[in-house]
C-alpha atoms as one frame of an Amber mdcrd trajectory, in Angstrom:
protein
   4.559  -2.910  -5.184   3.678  -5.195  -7.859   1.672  -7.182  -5.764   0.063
  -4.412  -3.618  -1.441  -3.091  -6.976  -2.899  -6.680  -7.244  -4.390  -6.701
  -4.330  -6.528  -3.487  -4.897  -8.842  -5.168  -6.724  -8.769  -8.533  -4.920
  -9.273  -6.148  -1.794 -12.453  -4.615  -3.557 -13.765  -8.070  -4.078 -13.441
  -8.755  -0.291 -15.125  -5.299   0.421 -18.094  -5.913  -1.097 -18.730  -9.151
   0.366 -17.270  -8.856   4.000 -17.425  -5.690   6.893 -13.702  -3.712   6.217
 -12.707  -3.748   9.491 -13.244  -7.842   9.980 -11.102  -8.177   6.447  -7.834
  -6.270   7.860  -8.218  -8.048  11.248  -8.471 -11.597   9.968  -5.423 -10.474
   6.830  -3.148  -9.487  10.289  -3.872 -12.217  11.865  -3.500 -15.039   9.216
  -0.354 -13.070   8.401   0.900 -13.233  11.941   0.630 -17.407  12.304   2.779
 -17.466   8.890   5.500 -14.739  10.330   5.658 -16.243  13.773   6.987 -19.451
  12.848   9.394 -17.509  10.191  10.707 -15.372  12.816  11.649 -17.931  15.228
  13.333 -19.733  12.635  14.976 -16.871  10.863  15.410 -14.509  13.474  15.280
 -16.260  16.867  14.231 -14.950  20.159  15.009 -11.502  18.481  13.893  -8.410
  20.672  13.317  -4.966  19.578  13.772  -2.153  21.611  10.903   0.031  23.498
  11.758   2.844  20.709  11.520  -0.034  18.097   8.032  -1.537  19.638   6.507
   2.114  19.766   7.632   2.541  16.188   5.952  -0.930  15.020   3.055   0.370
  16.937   2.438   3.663  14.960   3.520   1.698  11.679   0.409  -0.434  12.446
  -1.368   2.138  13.299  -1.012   4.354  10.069   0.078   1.550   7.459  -2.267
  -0.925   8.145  -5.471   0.519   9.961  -5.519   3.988   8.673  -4.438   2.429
   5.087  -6.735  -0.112   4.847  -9.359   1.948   6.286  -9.304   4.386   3.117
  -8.332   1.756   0.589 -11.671  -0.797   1.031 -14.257   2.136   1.698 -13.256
   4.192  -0.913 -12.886   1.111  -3.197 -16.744  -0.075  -2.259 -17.480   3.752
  -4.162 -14.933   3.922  -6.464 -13.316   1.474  -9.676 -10.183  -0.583  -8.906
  -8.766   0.746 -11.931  -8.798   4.323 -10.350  -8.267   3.228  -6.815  -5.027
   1.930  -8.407  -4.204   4.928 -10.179  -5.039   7.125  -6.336  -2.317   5.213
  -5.101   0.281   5.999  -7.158   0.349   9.342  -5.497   2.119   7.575  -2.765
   5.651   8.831  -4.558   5.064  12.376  -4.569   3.608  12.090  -0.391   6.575
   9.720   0.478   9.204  12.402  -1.252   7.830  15.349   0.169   7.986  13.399
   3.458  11.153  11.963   3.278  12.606  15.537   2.357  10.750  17.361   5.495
  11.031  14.622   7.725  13.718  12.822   6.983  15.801  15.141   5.847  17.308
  13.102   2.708  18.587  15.416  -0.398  16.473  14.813  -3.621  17.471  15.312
  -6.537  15.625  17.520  -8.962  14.381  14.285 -11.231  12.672  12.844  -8.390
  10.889  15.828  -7.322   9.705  16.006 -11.224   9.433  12.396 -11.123   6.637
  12.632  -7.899   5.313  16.139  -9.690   4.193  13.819 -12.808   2.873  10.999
 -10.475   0.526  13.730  -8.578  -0.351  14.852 -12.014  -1.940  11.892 -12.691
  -3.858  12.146  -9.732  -5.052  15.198 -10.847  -6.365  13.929 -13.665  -8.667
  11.719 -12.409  -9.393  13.844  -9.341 -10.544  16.766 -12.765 -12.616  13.946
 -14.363 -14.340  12.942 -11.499 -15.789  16.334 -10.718 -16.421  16.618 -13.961
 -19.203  13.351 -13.733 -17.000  11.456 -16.041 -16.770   7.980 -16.281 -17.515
   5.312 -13.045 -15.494   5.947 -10.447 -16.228   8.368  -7.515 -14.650  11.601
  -6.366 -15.376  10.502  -2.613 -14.046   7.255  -3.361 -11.190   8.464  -4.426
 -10.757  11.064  -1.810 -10.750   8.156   0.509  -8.622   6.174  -1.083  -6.101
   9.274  -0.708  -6.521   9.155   2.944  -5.305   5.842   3.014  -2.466   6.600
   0.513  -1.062   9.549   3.472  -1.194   6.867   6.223   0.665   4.450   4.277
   3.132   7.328   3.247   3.689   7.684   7.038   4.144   3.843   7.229   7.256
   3.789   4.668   8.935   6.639   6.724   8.595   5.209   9.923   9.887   1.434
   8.936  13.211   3.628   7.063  13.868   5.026  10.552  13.801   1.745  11.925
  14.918  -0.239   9.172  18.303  -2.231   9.595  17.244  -2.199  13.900  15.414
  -5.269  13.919  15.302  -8.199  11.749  12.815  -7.917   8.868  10.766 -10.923
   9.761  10.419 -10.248  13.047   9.943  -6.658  12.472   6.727  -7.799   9.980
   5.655  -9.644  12.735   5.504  -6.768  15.464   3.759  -5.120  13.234   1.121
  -7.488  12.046   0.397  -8.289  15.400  -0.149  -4.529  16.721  -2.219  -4.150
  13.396  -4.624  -6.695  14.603  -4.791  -5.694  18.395  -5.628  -2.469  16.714
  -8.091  -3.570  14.687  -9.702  -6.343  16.920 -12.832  -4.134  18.764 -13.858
  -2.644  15.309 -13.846  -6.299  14.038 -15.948  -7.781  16.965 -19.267  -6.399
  16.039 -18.923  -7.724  11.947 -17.680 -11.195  13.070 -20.963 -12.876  12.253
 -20.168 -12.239   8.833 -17.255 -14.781   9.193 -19.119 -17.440   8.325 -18.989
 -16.219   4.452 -15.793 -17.356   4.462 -16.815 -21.080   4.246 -17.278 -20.503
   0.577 -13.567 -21.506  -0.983 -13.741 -18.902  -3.352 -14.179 -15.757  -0.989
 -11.833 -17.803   1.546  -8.956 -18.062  -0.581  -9.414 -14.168  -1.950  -8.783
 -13.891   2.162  -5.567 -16.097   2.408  -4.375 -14.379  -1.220  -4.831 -11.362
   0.478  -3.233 -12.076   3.593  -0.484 -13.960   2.407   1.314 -11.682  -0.081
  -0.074  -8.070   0.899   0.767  -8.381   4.980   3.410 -11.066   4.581   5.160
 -11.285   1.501   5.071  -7.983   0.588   5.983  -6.626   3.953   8.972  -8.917
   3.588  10.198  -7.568   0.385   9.608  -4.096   1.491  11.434  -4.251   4.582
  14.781  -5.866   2.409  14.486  -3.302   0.129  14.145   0.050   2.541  17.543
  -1.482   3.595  18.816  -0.489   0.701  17.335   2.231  -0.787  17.066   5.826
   0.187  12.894   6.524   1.101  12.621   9.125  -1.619  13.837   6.630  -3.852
  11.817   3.349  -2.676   8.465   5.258  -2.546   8.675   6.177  -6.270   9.114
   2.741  -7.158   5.693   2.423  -5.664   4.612   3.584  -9.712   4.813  -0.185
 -10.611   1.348  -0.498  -7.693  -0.872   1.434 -10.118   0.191  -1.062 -13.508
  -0.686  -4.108 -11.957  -4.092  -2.836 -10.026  -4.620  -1.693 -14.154  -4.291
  -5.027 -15.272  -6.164  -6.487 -12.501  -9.154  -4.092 -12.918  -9.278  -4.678
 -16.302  -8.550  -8.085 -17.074 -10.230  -9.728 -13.964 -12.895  -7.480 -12.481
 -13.760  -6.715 -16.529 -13.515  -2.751 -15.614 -13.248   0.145 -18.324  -9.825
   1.709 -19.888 -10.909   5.096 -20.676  -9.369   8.507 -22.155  -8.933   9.587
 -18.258  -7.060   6.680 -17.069  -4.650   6.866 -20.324  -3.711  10.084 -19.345
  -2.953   8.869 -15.836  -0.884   6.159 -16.936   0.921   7.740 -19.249   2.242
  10.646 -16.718   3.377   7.508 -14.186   5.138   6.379 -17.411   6.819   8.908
 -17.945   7.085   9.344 -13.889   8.997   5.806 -13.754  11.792   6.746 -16.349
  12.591  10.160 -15.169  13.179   8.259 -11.989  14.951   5.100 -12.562  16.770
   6.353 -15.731  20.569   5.874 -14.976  22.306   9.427 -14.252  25.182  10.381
 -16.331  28.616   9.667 -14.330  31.055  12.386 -14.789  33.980  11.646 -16.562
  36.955  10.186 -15.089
């Protein structure tokens, strides 16, 4: 989660110099000629199951077009820094889901955990319509749209999770994500060519490398063994790093409004990782 929050601004970087759809396409399919050589060496001729494959599918389908979709247009209207801080609703969406859906028990202090995480959100989402500050209310809005397909993403790979072998699960799904992708890319491929420069190239390959492969890896090892309620809270640490990105690299503003923010995720991350009190023996 870590380094998804770094990759919000690296991905706004890309978004204002490339078409969106080209971006995810080529950040699939870089990913997929890492992940195919790691599957057949870690995994072997490993094959999922029709119910597995249609499951990869709609991952794809939410959790990498839908998400990626919301994240780079809203970010090409909205800051990094509050793109970041949009996506730390994830929690309270990936709770509620994996409650409804799911069907996993909660305990109270996640349910106030994912409360304080929307209230951040709310925040913002106040200041916005307010005029406040640089960021954008439609930005942001889209930037939620993304956040509720890759909610749908981290409840579809728990169902499956444990089925298939996590490298060759990534892979499925990096490889659907492009074929997905692939006739909204076609008409923006011209724009490849902007690539030559190293700098913009290697934002690409950053991209690619750790947000669709790395990052898909760790995720995968971790829904393993964590409940969904539970993982998707953890997504709090996304928002800290896309901070420190924003600000330190892109050279974006800390204001009153993002303070607030922060602080409820704060206090969002201890009310849910705090140890609980064992009875006694």
């Amino acid at each position: 989660m870590a380094l998804v929050g770094a990759n919000v601004g690296v991905a706004k970087l890309l978004a204002e110099a490339l078409p969106i759809p080209l971006i995810a396409c080529l950040r699939c399919a870089l990913a997929c000629l890492v992940l195919w050589p790691l599957a057949r060496a870690m995994d072997g001729r490993a094959r999922p199951s029709a119910a597995v494959l249609r499951n990869l599918f709609l991952q794809a389908l939410f959790g990498t077009a839908l998400y990626n979709a919301g994240l780079l247009a809203g970010l090409r209207l909205t800051t990094a820094l509050e793109g970041g801080l949009v996506l730390a609703t994830l929690p309270a969406v990936v709770a509620l889901g994996s409650a409804l859906w799911l069907r996993e028990r909660l305990r109270p202090r996640q349910w106030a955990a994912a409360a304080l995480a929307a209230g951040g959100m709310a925040a913002i989402t106040l200041a916005r319509l307010g005029g406040e500050g640089e960021g954008s209310a439609l930005g942001n809005l889209l930037v939620f749209a993304g956040v509720c397909g890759e909610a749908i993403y981290v409840l579809l790979a728990k169902r499956v999770a444990g089925q298939v072998p996590v490298v060759t699960a990534s892979l499925w799904m990096q490889a659907f994500s492009a074929l997905v992708l692939l006739p909204f890319a076609l008409p923006g491929i011209g724009a490849a060519a902007a690539l030559a420069e190293p700098a913009l190239g290697g934002l690409l390959a950053f991209h690619s490398l750790t947000a669709s492969v790395l990052c898909l890896l760790l995720w995968y090892a971790g829904l393993r063994r964590v409940p969904a309620g539970v993982a998707g809270v953890f997504t709090g640490f996304l928002p800290v790093s896309a901070a420190v990105t924003a600000v330190a690299v892109l050279g974006e503003a800390f204001g009153a409004v993002h303070a607030v923010g922060f602080a409820l995720m704060g206090a969002s991350l201890l009310l849910a990782t705090w140890p609980a009190r064992r009875p006694p023996a």
